[in-house]
N, C-alpha and C positions, 0 to 999 in steps of 0.2 A: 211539366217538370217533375223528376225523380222522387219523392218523399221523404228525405233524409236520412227521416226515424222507420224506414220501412223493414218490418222482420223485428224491430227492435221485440215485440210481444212473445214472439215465437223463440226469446231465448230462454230456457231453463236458468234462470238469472239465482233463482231461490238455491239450485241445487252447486251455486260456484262463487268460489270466496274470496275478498278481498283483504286489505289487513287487519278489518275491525271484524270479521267472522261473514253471515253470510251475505251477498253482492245485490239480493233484491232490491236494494235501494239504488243501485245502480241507474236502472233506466230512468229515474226519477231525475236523479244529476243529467243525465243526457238530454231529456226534453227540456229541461230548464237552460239548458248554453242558448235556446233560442226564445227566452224571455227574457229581454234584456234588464230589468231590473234584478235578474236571478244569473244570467251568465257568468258573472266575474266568481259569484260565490259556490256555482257548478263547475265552475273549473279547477278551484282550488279545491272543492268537496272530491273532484276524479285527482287528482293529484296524492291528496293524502291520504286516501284510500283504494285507490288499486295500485301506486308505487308507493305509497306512503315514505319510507328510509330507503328504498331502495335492497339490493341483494337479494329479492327474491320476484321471481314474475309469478304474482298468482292466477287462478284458473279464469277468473275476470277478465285478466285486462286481453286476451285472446277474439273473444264475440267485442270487447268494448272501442278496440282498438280502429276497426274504421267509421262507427259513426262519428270517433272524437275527429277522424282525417277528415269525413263528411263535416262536421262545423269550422273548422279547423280553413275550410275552400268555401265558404261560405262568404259572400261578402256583405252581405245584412249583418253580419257579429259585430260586435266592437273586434278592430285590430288586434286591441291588445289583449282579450280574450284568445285570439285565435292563434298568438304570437305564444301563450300558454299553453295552450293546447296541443302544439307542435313542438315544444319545450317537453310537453309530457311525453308526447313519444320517444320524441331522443332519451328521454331520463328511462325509459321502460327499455328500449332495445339497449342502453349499455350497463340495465342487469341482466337482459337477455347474454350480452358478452361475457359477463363479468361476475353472476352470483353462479354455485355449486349446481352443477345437472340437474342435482336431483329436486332444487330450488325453485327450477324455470318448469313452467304449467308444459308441456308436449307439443300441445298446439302453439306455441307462441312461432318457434320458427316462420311457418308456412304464411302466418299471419303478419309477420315481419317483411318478409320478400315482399307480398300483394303493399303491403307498405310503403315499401322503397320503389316501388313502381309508380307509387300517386305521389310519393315525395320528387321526386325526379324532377317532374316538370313546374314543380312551384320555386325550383330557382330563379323563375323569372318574375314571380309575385309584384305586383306594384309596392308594396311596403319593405322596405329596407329590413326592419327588425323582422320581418318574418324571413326573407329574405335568407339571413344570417342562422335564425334557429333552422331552416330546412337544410344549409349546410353543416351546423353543427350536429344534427340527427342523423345526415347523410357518412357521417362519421364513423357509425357503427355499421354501417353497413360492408362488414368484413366479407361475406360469402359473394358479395357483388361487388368485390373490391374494383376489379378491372374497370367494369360499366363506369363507376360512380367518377375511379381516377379520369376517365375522357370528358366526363361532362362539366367536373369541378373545373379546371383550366379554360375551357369553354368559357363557363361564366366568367372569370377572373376576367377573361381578356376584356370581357365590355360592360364589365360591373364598375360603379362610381363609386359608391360609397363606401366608404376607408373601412370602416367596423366590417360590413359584408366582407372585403375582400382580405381582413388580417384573416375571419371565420375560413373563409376557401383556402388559403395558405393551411392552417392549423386542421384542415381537415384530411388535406394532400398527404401532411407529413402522418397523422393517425392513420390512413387505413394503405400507406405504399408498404407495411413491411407485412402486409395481407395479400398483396399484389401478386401476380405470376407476371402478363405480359407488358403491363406497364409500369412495372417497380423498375429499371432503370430509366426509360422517360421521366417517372416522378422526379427521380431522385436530378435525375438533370436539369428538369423546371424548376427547383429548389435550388440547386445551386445558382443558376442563373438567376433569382431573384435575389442572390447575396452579392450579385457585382455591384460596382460601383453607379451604373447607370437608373437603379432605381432607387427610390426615398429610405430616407432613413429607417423608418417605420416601417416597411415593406422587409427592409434586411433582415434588420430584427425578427420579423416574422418569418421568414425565410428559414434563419437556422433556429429559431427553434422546430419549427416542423422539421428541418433535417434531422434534428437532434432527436427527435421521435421516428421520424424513421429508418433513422439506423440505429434505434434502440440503447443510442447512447456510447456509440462508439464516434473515434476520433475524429474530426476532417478537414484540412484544410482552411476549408471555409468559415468553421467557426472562430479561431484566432481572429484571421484577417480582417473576417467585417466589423468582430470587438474591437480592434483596436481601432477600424477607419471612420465607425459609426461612434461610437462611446468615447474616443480621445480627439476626433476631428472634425466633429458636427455641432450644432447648434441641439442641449437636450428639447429644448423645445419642439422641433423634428422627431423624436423617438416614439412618442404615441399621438393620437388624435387630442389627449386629453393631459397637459404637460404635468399635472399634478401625479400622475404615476413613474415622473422621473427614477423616484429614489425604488420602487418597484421593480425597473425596467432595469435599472442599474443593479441590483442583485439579482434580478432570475437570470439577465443574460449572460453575468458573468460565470455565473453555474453551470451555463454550459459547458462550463471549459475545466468541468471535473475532470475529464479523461484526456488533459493536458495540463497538467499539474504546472509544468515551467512557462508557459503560456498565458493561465490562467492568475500566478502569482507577480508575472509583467502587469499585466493590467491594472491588478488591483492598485497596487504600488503607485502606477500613475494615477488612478483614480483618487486616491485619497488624495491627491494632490491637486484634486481640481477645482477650480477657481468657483463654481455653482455649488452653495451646500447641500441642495437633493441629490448632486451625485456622490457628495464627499458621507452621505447617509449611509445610501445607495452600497458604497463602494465600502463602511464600514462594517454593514452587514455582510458584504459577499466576502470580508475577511475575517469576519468569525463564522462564517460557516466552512470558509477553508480550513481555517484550523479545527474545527469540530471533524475534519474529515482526516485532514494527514498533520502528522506528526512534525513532519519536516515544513511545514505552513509556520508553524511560530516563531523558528530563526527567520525567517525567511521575511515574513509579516511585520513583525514586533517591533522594528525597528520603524517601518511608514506608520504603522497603529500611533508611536506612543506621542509624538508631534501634535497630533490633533488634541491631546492633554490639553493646550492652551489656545484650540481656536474657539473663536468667536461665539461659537453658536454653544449655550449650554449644555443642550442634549450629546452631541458630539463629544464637550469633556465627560461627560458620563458614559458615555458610551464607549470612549479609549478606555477610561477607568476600569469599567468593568469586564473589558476583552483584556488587560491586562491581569486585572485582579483572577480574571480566568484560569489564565496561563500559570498563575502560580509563580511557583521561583526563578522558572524562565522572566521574571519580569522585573528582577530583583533590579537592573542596569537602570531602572527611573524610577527606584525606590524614592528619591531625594523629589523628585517633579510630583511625585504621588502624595509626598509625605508636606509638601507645600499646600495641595492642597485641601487638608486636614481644619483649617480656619477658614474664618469670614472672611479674612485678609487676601485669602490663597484662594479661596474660591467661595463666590458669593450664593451659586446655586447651590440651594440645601442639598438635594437628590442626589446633585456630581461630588459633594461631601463626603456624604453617606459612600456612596460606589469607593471612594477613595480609602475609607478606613478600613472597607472590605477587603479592599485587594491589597493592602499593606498587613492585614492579617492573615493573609490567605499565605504570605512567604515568612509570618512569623516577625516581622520587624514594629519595634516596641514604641512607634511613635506613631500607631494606631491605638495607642492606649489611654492616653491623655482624652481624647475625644472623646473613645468611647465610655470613657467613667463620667463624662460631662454629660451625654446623649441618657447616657441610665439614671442620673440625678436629675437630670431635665425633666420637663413638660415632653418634650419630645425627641423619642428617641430614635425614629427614624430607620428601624427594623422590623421586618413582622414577626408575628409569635408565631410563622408559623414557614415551612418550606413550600417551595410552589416547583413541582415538576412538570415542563410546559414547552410544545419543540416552538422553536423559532425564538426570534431576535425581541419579541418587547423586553422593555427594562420594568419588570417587576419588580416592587420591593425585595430589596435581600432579605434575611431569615437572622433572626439572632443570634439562634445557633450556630449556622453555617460560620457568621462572622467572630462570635466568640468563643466556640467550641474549643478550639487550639491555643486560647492563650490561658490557660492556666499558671504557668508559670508566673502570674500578672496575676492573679485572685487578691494578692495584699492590694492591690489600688483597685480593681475593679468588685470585689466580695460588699465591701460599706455602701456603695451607690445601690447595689443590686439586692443586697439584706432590704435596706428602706423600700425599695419599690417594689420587692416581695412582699414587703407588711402591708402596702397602702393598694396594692392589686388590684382591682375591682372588677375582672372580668375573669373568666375559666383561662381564655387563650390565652395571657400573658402569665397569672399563675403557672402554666401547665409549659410555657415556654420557658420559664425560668428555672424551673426544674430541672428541664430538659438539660436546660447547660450547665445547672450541679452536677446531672448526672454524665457529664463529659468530664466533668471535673473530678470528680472521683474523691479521695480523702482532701484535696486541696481546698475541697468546699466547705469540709469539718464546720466553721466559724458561724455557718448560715442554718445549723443546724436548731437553732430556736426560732427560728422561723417555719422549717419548716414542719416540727412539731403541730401546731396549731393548723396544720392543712390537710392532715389526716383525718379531721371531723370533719370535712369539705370535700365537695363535687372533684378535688384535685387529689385525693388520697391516694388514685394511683401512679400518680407522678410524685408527688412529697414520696412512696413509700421505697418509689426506684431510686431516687436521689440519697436519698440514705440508705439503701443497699448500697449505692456506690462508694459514701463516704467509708462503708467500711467498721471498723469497731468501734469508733469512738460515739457512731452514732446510735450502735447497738447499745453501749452502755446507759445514754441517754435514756431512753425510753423503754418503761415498761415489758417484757413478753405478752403480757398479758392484754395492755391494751393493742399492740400490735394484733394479736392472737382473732381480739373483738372485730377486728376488720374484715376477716375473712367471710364469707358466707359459705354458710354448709352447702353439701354437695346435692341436697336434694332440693333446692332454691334453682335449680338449671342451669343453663350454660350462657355465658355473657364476658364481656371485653372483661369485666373489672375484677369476675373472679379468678381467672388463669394467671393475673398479671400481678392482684394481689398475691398469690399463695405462692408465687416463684419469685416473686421481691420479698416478701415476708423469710420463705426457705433461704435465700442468699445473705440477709442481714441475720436472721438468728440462727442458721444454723440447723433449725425443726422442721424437716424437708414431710411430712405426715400430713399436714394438710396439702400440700399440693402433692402428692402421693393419692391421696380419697380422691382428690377432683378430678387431677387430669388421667390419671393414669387407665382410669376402665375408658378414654378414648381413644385409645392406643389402636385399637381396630377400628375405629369408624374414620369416613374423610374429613370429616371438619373435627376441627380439635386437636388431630393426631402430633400437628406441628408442636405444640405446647408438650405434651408427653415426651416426645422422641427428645426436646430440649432439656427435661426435667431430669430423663432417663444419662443423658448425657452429662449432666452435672452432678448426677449421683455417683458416677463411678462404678467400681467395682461394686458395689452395693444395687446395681440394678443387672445383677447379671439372670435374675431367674427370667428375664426381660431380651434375652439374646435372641432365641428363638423368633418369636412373632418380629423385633427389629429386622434379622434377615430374612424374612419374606418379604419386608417391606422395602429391601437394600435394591433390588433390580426392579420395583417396582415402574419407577419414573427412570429413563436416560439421564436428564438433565435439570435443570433446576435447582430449588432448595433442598425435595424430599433428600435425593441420592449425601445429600451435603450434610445436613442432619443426623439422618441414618447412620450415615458414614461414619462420622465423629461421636454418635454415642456409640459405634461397636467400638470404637479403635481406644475410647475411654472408659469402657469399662473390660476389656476383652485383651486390652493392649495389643491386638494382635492388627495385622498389615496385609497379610495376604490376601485377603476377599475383599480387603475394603479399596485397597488402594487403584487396582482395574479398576472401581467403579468410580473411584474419584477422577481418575486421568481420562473415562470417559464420561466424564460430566462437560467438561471442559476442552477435551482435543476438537469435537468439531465447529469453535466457534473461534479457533486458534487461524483459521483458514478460510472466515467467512465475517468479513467486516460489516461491523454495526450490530450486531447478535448481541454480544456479551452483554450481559446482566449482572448484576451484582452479587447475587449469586456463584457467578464463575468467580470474582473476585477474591470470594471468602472462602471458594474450595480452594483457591489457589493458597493460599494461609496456612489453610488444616495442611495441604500438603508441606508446604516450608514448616509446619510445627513438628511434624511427622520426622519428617528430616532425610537422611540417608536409606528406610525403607522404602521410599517413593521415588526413586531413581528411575522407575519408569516415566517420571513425568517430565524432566530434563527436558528433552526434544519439545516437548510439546511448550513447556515454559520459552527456550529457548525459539520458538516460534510466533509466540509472544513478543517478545522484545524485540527482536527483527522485524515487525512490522513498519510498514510505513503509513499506510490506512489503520485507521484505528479502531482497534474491533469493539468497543461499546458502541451504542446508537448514536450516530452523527446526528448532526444540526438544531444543537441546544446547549444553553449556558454550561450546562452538566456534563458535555460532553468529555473536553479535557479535563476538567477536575476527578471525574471517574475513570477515566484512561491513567491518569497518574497514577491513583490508588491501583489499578490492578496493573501498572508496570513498576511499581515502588512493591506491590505484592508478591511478583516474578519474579524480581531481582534477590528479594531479601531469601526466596524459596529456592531459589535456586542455590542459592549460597551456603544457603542451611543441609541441600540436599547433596551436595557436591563437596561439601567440607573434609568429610574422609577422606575423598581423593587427591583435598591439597593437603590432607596431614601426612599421606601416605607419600 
């Protein structure tokens, strides 16, 4: 018999690197997959360390790559050692696919091929789970797409086990749009597995591999089997494992992006369905519609808001807060919302909480009463802090988010929120309470002995922002001087608290000289520079000997903050339009035509330009571009998605109007 570990000596191991530096220890992992008390811990020892994260193939995994196939066909290993093993090669070739040229070691190619040549014939493996990973490696096998498409169907046809043959379906659809002469064969063994002649589960698996391999264009098929599978079957049929219903029920409805009228059929019935894993299911794949299109929320809104009073409590929490989402679109069950505000109305705390949220989110005033109960409380049922995060869990809301806008309401909500400022005991809530002074702006005036005493505390940079917001009456309050004490001199280094201090200090008193010493000589360097170009910008015309170095820095970046910053300190201290406005309308034009891009960022140039007004006329088309969408160009499929599409289509509108106004005075 062959020696598995043979040659293993003769590799220059010392002179080739893995992600911990150099690979010498390599061979060591290798002869140990065949001690069994050492194998499971060599497998994962070759795992983290020649793919470690993936996106790069280092020089290692090249020589390492068939003793691990060698153990890997061994049948002395434990299984589930060797089911790892083959796990790690698939994980290696789809960064071979998938990390930057210049990432993947040279040798990997050639040593991938001799690869796919020993993976081939172990789709017939006695063990199922290995089974399944030599089809999911077989996956990447893009250069031998053809080969790999005849032998996968092969298997299917006389493979038993459900898990191996959903893997052979979901490998068909990855590597047919690599394919030359059997990419329409694929694509027609894939449709055919969406008729009605075979299982539920099967379908299912069916189009999603279509769905990957036609890269996400439309077909037929995918409609037809959603609805015949997902409104006409038993879910218990949809996976091996019925516990992935509410799973199954949002990825596949997602298919049906690129059938927008199709896709919002479905849902509509699904939330209507009598099993709550689908009515989960079918709640998520309806906020992630409307995270996508605009025209999802009339569309939606009306099957979402019904679930307000089913059964299951996560559900009303979960309408609650795809409505609270939508915002003002959601005002038509303000009264169903605003029911469930009490004990009476709803007994789940959590779908409570979601409720006062989304009745603050359109501004209606019987999210007020609660909330001044919730800040008086023991418990108040918000975090101190924002959570930005894609997909559908229901994390706690943010305080802010919920009470940022109700200012107009500070006389009822200012007395719960002074007390629980004074009685504080931790940074986060301190530092959140603030936060929403400083949304509040002079409205908060009243909370100002409070937040005096928090400027000798870990919070003085948020106490110092909150009273620059307040405005004068806070400036009169306190001292300059001990304001003054706060600051750390310039030669103490660079840190969060002195930028933040000496430009909240400069906006309440007025004494722009300390933040002048600090920030200003980083005006040329990368980090820092932001704070400057801000500082410069709120100086005005008093920071003009500062024009120069700003426009080198104007074309620096396309897109982003810098162009946005830059922009707005030439155009306020310079007053002038000409240079800066090109660069604002191309900050913003290419993401006017490329949905999910926009950042918030593009947002607030969109602003400078409505402040700008009638010199920004070249932005018209591009704002105008904006608002005719129907896909929504912030990043889809998260809480944030709509509520940040609003802002920068409530920031379009109001700029355009600003910018356009000449022409309806004329």
């Amino acid at each position: 018999m062959r020696d598995p570990l043979a040659g293993l000596d003769a590799v220059g191991w010392a002179d080739l690197r893995h992600a911990y530096g150099s690979a010498e220890d390599v061979p060591v992992m290798l002869r140990d997959l065949y001690r069994p008390e050492k194998a499971a811990r060599a497998s994962d020892d070759l795992l983290t360390h020649v793919h470690h994260q993936g996106g790069m193939v280092y020089s290692s995994a090249p020589p390492a790559l068939p003793y691990a196939l060698r153990a890997a066909a061994d049948p002395g290993i434990d299984p589930a050692v060797r089911q790892e093993l083959v796990e790690l090669v698939g994980a290696l070739a789809h960064s071979g696919n998938t990390a930057r040229p210049q990432h993947v070691d040279p040798a990997w190619p050639a040593a991938w091929d001799l690869a796919v040549t020993e993976l081939l014939p172990r789709l017939v493996a006695p063990e199922a789970a290995i089974r399944r990973a030599v089809a999911d490696a077989l996956a990447e096998a893009r250069h031998r797409a053809d080969e790999v498409l005849t032998a996968l169907p092969a298997r299917w046809a006389v493979e038993q086990d459900p898990d191996v043959r959903y893997q052979l379906v979901d490998s068909v659809g990855s590597l047919t749009p690599h394919a030359d002469e059997q990419r329409d064969a694929s694509l027609a063994w894939l449709r055919g597995l969406t008729d009605g002649g075979e299982p539920a589960a099967v379908r299912l698996a069916a189009v999603k591999a279509l769905h990957t391999a036609l890269r996400g264009q439309a077909d037929d098929a995918y409609a037809r089997t959603v609805s015949e599978v997902l409104l006409g079957s038993d879910p218990a049929t949809w996976q091996p494992d019925a516990a992935h219903v509410e799973w199954t029920v949002a990825r596949t409805v997602g298919l049906l992006n690129a059938d927008p009228a199709e896709q919002i059929t479905a849902i509509r019935r699904l939330l209507a369905h009598p099993d709550a894993a689908v009515r989960t299911g079918a709640l998520k794949a309806a906020a992630d519609a409307m995270s996508r299109r605009r025209s999802a929320v009339p569309a939606l809104l009306p099957a979402v808001a019904p679930l307000l009073s089913d059964p299951e409590p996560g559900h009303r929490l979960f309408a609650a807060r795809v409505l609270g989402m939508c915002g003002h679109a959601a005002r038509p069950w303000a009264d169903a919302l605003a029911v469930m505000v009490t004990d009476e109305g709803e007994p789940h705390l959590p779908a409570q909480d979601h409720a006062v949220w989304a009745l603050s989110r359109f501004g209606d005033a019987r999210c007020v009463p609660p909330l001044a109960k919730r800040l008086a409380g023991e418990r108040l049922g918000f975090a101190d802090h924002g959570t930005h995060a894609d997909g559908w869990w229901t994390y706690e809301l943010s305080l802010v988010e919920t009470a940022g806008g109700l200012s107009a309401h500070a006389d009822v909500l200012l007395p719960p929120l002074r007390f629980r400022l004074a009685a504080a005991s931790t940074l986060g809530e301190r530092r959140a309470l603030c936060q929403l002074l400083v949304r509040w702006g002079p409205a908060a005036a009243p909370a100002i002995p409070e937040l005096l005493p928090l400027l000798d505390t870990d919070c003085a940079v948020w106490a110092l922002d909150a009273l620059a917001a307040i405005g004068p009456r806070a400036a009169e309050a306190v001292p300059r001087e001990r304001l003054r004490s706060l600051l750390p001199p310039p030669s103490e280094g660079w840190s969060f608290a002195g930028p933040a201090l000496a430009l909240a200090y400069g906006r309440l008193t007025g004494d722009r000289e300390p933040a002048r010493a600090l920030l200003l000589p980083k005006l040329g360097e990368p980090y820092g520079r932001d704070n400057a170009v801000t500082l410069l910008g709120e100086l005005g015309p008093a920071g003009a000997p500062y024009v120069p170095p700003l426009r080198a820095l104007l074309t620096r970046h396309r897109t982003s903050w810098l162009p946005l910053r830059v922009g707005e300190a030439l155009w306020r201290i310079t007053g002038e339009t000409d240079e800066v406005v090109p660069v604002l309308v191309g900050a913003i034009e290419p993401f006017a035509g490329e949905s999910g891009k926009a950042t918030r960022a593009v947002t607030e140039t969109i602003r400078l330009l409505g402040e700008i007004g009638p010199p920004a006329a070249e932005a018209a088309p591009v704002l105008r571009r904006y608002l005719d969408a129907d896909e929504r160009p912030v990043k889809h499929g998260s809480w944030r998605s709509v509520p940040d599409d609003d802002e920068l289509r409530d920031a379009a509108r109001a700029a355009l109007l600003a910018i356009t106004r000449a022409e309806g005075a004329t």
